[in-house]
N, CA and C atoms as a LAMMPS dump frame, in Angstrom:
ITEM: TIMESTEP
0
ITEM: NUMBER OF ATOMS
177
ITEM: BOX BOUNDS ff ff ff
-5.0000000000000000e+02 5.0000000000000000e+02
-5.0000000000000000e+02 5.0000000000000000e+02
-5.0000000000000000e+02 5.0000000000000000e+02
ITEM: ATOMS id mol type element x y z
1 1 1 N 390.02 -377.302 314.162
2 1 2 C 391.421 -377.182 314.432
3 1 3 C 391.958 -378.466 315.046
4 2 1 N 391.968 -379.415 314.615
5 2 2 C 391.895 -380.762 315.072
6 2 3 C 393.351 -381.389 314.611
7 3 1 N 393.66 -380.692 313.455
8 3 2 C 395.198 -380.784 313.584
9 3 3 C 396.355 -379.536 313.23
10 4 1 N 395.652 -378.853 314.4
11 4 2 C 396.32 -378.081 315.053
12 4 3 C 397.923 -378.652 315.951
13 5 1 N 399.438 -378.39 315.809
14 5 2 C 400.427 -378.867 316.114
15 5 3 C 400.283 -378.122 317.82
16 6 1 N 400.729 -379.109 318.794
17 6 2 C 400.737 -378.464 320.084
18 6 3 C 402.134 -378.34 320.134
19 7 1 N 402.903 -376.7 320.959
20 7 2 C 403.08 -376.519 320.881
21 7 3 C 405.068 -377.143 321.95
22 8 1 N 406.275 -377.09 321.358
23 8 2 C 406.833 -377.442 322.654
24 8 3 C 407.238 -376.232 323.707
25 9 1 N 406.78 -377.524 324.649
26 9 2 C 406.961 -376.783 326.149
27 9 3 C 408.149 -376.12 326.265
28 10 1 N 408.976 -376.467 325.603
29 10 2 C 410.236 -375.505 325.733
30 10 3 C 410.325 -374.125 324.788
31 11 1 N 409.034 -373.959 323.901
32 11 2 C 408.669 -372.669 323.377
33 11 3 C 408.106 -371.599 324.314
34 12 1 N 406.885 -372.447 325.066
35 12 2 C 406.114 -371.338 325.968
36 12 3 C 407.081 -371.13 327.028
37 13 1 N 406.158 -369.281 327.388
38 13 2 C 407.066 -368.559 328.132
39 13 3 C 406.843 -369.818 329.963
40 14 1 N 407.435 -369.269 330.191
41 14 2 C 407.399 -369.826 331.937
42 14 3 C 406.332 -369.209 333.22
43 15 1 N 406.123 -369.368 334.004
44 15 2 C 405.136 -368.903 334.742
45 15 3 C 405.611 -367.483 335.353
46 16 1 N 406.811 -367.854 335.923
47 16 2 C 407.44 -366.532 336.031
48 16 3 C 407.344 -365.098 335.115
49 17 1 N 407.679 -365.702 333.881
50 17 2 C 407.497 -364.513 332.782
51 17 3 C 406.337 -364.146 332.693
52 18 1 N 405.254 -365.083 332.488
53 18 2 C 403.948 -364.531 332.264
54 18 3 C 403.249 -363.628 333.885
55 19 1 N 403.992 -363.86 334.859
56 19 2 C 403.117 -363.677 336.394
57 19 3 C 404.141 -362.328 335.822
58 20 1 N 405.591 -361.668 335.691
59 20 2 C 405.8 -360.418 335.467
60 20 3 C 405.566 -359.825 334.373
61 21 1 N 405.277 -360.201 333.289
62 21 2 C 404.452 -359.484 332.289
63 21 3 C 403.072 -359.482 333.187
64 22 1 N 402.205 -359.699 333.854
65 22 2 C 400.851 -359.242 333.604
66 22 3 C 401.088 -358.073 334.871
67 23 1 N 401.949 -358.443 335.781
68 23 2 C 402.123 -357.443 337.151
69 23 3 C 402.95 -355.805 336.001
70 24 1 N 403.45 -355.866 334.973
71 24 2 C 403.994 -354.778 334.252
72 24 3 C 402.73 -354.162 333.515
73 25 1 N 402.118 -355.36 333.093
74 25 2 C 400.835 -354.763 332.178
75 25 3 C 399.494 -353.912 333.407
76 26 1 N 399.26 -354.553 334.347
77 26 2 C 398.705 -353.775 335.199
78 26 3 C 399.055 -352.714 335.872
79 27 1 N 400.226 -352.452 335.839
80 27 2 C 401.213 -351.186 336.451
81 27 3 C 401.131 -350.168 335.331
82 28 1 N 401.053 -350.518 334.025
83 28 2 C 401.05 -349.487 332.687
84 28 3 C 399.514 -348.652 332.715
85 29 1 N 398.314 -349.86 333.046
86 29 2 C 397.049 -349.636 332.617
87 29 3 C 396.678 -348.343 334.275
88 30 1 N 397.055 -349.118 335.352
89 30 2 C 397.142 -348.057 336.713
90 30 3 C 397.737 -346.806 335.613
91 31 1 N 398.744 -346.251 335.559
92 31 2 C 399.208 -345.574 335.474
93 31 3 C 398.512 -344.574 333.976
94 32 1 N 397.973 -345.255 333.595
95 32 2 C 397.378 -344.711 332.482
96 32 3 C 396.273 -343.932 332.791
97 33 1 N 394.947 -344.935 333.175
98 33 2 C 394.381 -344.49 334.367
99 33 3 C 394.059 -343.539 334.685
100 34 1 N 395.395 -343.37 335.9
101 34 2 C 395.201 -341.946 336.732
102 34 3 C 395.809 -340.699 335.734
103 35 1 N 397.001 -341.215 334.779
104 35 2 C 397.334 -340.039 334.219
105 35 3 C 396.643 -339.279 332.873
106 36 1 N 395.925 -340.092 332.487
107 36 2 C 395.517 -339.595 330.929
108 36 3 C 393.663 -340.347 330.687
109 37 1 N 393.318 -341.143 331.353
110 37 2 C 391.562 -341.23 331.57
111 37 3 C 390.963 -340.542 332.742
112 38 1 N 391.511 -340.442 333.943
113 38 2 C 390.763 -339.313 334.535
114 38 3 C 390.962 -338.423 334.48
115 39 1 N 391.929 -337.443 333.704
116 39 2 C 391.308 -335.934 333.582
117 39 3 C 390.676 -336.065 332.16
118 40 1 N 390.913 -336.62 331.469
119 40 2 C 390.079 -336.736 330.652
120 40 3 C 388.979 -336.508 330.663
121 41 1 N 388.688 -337.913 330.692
122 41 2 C 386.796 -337.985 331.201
123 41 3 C 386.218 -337.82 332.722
124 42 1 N 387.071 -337.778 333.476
125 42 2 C 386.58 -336.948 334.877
126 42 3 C 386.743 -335.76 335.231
127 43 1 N 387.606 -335.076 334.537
128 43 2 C 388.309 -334.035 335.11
129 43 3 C 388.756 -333.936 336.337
130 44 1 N 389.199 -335.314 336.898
131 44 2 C 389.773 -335.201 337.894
132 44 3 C 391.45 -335.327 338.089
133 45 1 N 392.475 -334.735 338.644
134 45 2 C 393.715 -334.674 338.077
135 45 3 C 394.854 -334.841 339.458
136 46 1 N 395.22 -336.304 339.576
137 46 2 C 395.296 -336.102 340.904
138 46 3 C 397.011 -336.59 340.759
139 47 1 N 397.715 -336.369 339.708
140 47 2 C 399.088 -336.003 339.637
141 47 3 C 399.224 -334.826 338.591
142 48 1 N 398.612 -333.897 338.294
143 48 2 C 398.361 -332.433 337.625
144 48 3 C 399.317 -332.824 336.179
145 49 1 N 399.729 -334.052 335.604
146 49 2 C 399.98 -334.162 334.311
147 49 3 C 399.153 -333.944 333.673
148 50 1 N 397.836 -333.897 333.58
149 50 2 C 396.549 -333.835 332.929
150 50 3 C 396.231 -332.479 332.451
151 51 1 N 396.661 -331.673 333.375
152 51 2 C 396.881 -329.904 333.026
153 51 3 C 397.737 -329.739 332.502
154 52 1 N 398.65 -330.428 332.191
155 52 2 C 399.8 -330.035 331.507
156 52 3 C 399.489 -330.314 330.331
157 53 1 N 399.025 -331.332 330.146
158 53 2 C 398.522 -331.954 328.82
159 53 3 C 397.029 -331.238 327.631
160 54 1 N 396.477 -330.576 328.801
161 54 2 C 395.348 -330.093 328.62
162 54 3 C 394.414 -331.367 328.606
163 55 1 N 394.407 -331.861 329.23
164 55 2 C 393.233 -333.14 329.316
165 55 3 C 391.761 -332.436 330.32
166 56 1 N 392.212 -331.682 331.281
167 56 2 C 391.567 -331.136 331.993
168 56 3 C 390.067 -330.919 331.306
169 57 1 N 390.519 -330.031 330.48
170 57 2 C 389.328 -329.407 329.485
171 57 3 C 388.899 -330.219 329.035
172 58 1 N 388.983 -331.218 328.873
173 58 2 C 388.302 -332.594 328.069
174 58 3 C 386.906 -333.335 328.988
175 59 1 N 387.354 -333.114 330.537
176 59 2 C 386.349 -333.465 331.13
177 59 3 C 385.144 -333.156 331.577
């Protein structure tokens, strides 16, 4: 990839954007998480969406 075009700096996002995209992307994956992998596969349900869902039984 040696002539590969670099890219302009006025394309890439800014530090800002990328530091709140990854603080949004870790807030999605938390939230996922607790709501829909641990009752899942733990059966543990510690905002009771998981019973609602029937995930419960899954664990």
């Amino acid at each position: 990839m040696q002539n590969a075009n670099k890219p302009d700096p006025s394309e890439l996002p800014s530090t800002g954007k990328l530091l709140k995209s990854t603080a949004l992307a870790v807030v999605v994956a938390a939230g996922l998480l607790v709501t829909i992998v641990l009752p899942a596969e733990y059966g543990t349900d510690p905002t009771r969406v998981g019973s609602l869902l029937g995930l419960t039984e899954m664990g």
